[in-house]
C-alpha positions in Angstrom: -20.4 -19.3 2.7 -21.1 -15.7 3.4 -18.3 -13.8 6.1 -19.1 -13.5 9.4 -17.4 -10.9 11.6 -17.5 -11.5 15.6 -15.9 -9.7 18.4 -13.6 -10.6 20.7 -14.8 -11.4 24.0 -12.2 -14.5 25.1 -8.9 -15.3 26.2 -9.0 -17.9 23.8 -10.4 -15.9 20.9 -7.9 -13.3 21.9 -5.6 -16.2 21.5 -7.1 -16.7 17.9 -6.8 -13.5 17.1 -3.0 -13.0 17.8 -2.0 -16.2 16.1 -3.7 -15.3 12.7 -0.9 -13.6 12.0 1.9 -15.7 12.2 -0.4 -18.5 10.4 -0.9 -15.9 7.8 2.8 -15.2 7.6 3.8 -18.7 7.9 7.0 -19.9 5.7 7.0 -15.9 4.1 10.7 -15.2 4.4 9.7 -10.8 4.7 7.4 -11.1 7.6 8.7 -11.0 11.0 6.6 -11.7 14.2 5.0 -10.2 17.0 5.8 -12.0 20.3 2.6 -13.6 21.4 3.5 -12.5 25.2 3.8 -8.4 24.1 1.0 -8.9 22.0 -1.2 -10.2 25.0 0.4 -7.3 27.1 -0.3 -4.9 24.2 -4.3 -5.8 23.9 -5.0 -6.3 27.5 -6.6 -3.2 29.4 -5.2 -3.8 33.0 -1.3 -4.2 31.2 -1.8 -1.4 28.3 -1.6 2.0 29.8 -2.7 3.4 26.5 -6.2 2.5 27.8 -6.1 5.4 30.0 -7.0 7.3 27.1 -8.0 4.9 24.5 -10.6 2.4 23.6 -10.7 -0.7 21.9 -12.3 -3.8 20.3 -11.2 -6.6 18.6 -12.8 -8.4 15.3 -12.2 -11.7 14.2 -13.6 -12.8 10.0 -14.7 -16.1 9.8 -16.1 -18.4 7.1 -17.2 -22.1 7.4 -16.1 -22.1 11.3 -12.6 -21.2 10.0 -10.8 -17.9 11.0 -10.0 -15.8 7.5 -9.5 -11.8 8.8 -8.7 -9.8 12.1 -9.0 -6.2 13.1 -8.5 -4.2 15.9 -10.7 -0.9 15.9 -9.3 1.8 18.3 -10.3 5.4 19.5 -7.4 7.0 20.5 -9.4 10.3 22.4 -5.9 12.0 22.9 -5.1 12.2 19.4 -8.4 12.9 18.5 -8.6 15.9 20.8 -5.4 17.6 19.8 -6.0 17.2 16.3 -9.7 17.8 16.6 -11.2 15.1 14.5 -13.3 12.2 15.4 -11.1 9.3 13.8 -11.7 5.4 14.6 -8.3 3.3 13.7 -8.2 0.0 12.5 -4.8 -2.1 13.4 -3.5 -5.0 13.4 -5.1 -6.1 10.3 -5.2 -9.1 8.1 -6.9 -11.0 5.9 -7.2 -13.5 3.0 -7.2 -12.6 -0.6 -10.6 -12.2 -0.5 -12.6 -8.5 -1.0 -15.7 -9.7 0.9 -13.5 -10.3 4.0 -11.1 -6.7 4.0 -14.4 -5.3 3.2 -16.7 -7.1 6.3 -13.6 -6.0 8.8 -13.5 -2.4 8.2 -17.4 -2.1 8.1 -16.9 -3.6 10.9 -14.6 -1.0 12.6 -16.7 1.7 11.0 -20.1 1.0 12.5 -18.1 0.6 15.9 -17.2 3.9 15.1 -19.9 5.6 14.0 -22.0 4.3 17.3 -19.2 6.2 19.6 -19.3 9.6 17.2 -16.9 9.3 15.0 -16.3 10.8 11.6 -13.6 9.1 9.7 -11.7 5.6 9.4 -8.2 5.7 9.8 -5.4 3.3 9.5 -3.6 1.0 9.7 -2.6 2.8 13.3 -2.3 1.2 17.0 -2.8 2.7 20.0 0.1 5.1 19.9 3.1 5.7 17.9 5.1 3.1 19.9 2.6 0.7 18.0 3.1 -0.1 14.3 1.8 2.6 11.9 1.4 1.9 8.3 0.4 -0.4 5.2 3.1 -1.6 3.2 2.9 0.0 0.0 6.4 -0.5 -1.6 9.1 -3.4 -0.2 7.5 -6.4 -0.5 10.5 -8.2 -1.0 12.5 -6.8 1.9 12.7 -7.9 5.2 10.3 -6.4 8.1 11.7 -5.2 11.4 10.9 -5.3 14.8 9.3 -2.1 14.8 7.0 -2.6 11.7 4.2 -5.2 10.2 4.8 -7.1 6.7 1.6 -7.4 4.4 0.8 -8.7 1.2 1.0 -6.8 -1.9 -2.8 -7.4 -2.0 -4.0 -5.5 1.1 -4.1 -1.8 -0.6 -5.4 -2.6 -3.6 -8.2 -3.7 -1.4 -8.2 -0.8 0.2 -7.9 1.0 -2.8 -11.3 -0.5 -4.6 -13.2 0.6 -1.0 -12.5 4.0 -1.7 -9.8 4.8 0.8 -7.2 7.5 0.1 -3.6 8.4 1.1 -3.4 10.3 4.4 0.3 9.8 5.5 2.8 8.1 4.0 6.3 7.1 5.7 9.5 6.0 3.9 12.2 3.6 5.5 16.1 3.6 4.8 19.0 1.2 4.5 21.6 3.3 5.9 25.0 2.2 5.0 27.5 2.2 7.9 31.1 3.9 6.5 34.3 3.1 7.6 34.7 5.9 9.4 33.2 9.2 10.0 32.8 11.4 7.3 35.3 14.3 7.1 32.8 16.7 7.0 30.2 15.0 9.4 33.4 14.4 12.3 34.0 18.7 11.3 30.9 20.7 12.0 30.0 17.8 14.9 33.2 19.3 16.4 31.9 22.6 15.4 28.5 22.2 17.5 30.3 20.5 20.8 32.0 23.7 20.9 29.2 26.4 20.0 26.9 25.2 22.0 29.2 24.1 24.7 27.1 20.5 24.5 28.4 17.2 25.9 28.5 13.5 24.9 27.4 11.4 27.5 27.2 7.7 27.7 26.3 4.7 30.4 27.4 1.4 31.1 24.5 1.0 34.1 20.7 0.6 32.7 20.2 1.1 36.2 21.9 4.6 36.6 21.0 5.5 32.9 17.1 4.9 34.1 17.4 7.1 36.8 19.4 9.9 35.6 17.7 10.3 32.2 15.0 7.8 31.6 11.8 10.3 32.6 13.8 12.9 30.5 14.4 10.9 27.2 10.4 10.3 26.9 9.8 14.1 28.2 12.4 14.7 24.9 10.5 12.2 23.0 7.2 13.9 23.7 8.6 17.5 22.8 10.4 16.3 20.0 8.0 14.6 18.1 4.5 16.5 19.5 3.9 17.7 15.9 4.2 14.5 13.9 1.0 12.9 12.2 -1.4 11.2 14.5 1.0 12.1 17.6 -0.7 11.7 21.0 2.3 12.3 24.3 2.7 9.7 26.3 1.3 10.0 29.6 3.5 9.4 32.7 2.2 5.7 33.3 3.7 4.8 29.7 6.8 6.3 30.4 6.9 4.4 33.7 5.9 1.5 31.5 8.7 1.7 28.6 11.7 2.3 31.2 11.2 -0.7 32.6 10.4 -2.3 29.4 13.0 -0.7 27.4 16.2 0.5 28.7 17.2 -2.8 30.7 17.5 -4.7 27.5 19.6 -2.0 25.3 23.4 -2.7 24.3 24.1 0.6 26.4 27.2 1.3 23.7 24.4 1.8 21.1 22.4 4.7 23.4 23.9 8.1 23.3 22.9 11.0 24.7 23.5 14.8 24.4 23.3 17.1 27.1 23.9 21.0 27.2 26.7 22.3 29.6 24.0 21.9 33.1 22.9 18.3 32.1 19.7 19.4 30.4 18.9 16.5 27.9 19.1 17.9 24.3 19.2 15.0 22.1 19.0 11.0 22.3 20.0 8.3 19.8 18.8 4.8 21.0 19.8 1.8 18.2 19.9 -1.7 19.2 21.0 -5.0 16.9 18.4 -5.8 14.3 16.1 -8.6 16.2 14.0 -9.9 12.9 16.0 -12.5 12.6 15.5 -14.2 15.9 11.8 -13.5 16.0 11.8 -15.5 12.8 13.8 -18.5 14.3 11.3 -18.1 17.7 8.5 -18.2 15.9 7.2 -15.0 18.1 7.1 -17.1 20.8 9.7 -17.4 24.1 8.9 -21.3 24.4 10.1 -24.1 23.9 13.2 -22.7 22.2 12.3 -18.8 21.0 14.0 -18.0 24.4 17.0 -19.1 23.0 17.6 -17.2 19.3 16.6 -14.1 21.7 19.3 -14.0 24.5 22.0 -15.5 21.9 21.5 -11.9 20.2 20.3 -9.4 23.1 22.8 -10.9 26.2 25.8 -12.9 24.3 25.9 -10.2 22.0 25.7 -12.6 18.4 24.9 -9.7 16.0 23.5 -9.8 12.9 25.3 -7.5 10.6 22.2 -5.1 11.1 20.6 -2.4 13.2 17.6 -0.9 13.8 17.4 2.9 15.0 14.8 3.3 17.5 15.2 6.4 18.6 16.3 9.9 17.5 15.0 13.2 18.9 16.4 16.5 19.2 14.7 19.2 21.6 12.8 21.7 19.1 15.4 24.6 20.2 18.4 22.8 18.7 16.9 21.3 15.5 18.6 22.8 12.2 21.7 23.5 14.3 23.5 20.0 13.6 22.9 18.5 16.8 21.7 15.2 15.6 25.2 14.8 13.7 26.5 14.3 17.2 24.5 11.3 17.9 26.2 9.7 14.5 29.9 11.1 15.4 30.1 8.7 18.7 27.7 6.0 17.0 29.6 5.4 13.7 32.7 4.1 15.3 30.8 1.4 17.7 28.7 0.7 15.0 32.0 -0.5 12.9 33.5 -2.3 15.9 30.5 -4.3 16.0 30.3 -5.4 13.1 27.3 -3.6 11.7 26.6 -3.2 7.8 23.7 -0.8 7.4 20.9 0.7 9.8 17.4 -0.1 9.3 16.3 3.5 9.5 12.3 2.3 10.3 9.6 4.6 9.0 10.0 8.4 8.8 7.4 10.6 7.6 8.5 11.8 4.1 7.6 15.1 4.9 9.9 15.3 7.8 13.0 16.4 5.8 15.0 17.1 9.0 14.9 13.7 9.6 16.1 12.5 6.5 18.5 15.8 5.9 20.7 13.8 8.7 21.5 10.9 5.8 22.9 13.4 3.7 26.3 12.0 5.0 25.5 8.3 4.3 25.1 6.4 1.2 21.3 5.4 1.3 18.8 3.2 -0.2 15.2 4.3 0.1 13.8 0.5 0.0 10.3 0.5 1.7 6.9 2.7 1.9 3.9 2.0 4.1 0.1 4.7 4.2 -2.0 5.4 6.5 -5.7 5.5 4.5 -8.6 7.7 5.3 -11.9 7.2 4.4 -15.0 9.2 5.7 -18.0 7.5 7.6 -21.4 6.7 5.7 
């Protein structure tokens, strides 16, 4: 039967789409689910404050009445005008083993594209960079993380046969945590308190940390990482929307900030307990028991022996000066009291060597790799 490619115009096709995934994934001990509630949030356009600036359909592949491929094509128009290029992403894709299909979905996404102006086809990409970025290229047999998508070893080397080529790639870390901090990373962190006359600052109050600091670790964030690939800034609705989202569910031991002598926010290091686990065990979903494996870890505090790092920006004036070895100087300690055995480091551009400079002090193990393809517009 030949493939059939139809847009998503229900809740309950919506529905469909979501939970191709985790039927996809099921019993695959790398792949770690979305929750269906954030997804639903995530594609909706009165929840999604992305769509202030973005637009989007969704594609579902089908073949004999059953579901066999999803995509989501997206124009992200911020991006697209500060890089000037006329891009259509895909996201959020999956499909069989099966050429016809990959190739049906993103011909899909392209004529979308094409009909609105654009170019190129880019992707995998979401809506921003707080979406996942990224095909799995290396790591198959590791596990995913809250932050990323798992895929087959089959999806690029469909990608491959359609002609697409690398555009980004990013690199991911184990990063071991040491008994204690490194002679020489607890010296020149001492060093830099001192020159720069910086302080350490920390919270116990979600509450007090939102209203201090919240606005200004986004406003960081935004500076921080404005020149990365595919980088559009958050607008001040999506900051609204991630301090609410975010900061009342962090261990607040695991968020350290770094502040010059008048309170001026210079850098942020936000880590919290590794959650792939428990979205395993919930099956990404909150009921009847996925509520459960998800406050055991986030409110009783039953870590896993790993962490993800979420977030690490330095203000553009104080990178290269050693001010992200202060984030690691207060974090290595906590990290050892709670039992942690390596960070997950999540993906890093691999030609952002400031970034992974800052593991210099760590042993490391370079485990995953996940591209962004390109592929120009017939």
């Amino acid at each position: 039967m030949a493939v059939t490619i139809e847009k998503v115009t229900t809740t309950k096709a919506l529905h469909r789409f979501i939970n191709f995934n985790t039927k996809l994934y099921k019993g695959n001990p790398y792949s770690v689910p979305d929750l269906y509630d954030d997804m639903v949030n995530t594609f909706s356009r009165q929840k999604n404050p992305a769509f202030e600036f973005c637009e989007a359909d969704y594609f579902l592949a089908y073949r004999d009445g059953k579901i066999i491929g999803r995509t989501a094509a997206i124009i992200n128009h911020k991006a697209n005008e500060r890089w000037k290029i006329k891009v259509v992403r895909f996201g959020w894709i999956d499909f069989i083993d099966d050429q016809e299909v990959s190739a049906a979905l993103l011909q899909a996404v392209s004529d979308w594209g094409k009909e609105r102006g654009m170019t190129e086809i880019q992707g995998p990409l979401g809506f921003t960079d707080f979406d996942a970025e990224g095909m799995l290229i290396e790591g198959f047999d590791q596990l995913g993380t809250m932050a990323t998508t798992y895929n087959y070893p089959y999806y690029p080397v469909h990608l491959e046969r359609m002609g697409y080529r690398k555009d980004a790639d990013w690199i991911e870390f184990k990063i071991y945590i040491p008994d204690g901090i490194p002679e020489k990373h607890q010296r020149i962190s001492e060093m830099i308190l001192k020159r720069y006359d910086l302080r350490i600052k920390k919270y116990t109050s979600a509450k007090a940390l939102a209203a201090e600091y919240g606005q200004a670790i986004f406003n960081l964030m935004n500076e921080a990482y404005s020149p990365l690939y595919g980088y559009s800034p958050l607008s001040q609705r999506q900051i609204d929307h991630y301090v609410r989202m975010y900061l009342p569910i962090l261990d607040l031991r695991m968020v350290t900030l770094v502040t010059d002598a008048q309170g001026q926010l210079v850098a942020a290091g936000i880590s919290m307990p590794s959650l792939s686990r428990a979205l395993q065990k919930a099956r990404g979903r909150l009921l009847p028991m996925g509520w459960w494996h998800l406050l055991r870890l986030l409110f009783l505090k039953k870590y896993d022996p790993v962490l993800d790092l979420m977030l690490v920006a330095v203000k553009p004036s104080y990178q290269g000066k050693g001010v992200n070895a202060l984030l690691f100087y207060d974090l290595i300690p906590i990290y050892k009291s709670l039992g942690f055995e390596y960070a997950e480091s999540n993906p890093e551009l691999e030609i952002n060597d400031k970034v992974q400079a800052q593991w210099g002090y760590f042993k490391t193990e370079q485990h995953k790799r996940r591209r962004a393809y390109i592929k120009k517009i017939d």
